[in-house]
N, C-alpha and C positions, 0 to 999 in steps of 0.2 A: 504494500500500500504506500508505504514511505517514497519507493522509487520512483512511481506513479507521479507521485508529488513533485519530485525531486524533478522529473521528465519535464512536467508542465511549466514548470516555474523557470528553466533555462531556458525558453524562449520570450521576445517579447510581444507585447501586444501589437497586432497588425494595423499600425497608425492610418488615417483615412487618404492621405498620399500616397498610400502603400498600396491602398484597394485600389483608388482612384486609377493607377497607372496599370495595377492587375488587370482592372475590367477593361482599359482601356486595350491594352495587347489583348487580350481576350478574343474582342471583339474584331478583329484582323480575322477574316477569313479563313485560311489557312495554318497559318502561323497562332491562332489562337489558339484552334483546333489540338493545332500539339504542344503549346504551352501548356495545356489544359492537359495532357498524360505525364511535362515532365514536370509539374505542380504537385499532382497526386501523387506519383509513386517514387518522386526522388526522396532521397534520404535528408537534405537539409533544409527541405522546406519546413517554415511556420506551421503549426496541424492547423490551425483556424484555415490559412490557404489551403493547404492539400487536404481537405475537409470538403471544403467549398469546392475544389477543382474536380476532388471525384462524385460531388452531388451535382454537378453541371454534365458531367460526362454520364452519370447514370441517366439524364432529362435529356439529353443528346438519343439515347439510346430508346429510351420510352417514346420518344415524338416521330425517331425514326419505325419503329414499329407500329406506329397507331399511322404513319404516311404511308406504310407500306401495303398496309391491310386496308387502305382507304383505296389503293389503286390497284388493290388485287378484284375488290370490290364491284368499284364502279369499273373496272377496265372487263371485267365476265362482263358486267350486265350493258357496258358498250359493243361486246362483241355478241352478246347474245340476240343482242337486237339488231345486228344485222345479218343473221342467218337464215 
């Protein structure tokens, strides 16, 4: 439990310049896209970041499935209708 502690307390608070600039590469197309894996799963990131980095990539991944299954959907009942 101590360590726990000991873990949390060596980092510091993710200052609002700190976000500001996060969200800001984020939001870069491509370059956000993998900012956004090496946020989560590198070893020196702040956890409040790599927290945030892999609950963005889990919503990345939920909205890709709910697009997918919207155009497996309507794309049968486009082609159904013209058979």
């Amino acid at each position: 439990m101590n360590d726990q502690l000991e873990n949390q307390t060596n980092f510091n608070v993710v200052k609002t310049g700190d976000w500001f600039l996060t969200l800001l590469i984020a939001a870069i197309p491509l370059v956000g896209f993998i900012m956004l894996f090496v946020w989560a799963f590198s070893g020196g990131t702040n956890p409040s970041k790599a927290n945030w980095a892999k609950a963005a990539l889990l919503w990345f991944a939920v909205l890709l499935a709910i697009y997918l299954l919207i155009i497996l959907v309507f794309g049968a009942a486009f082609l159904s209708a013209f058979k």
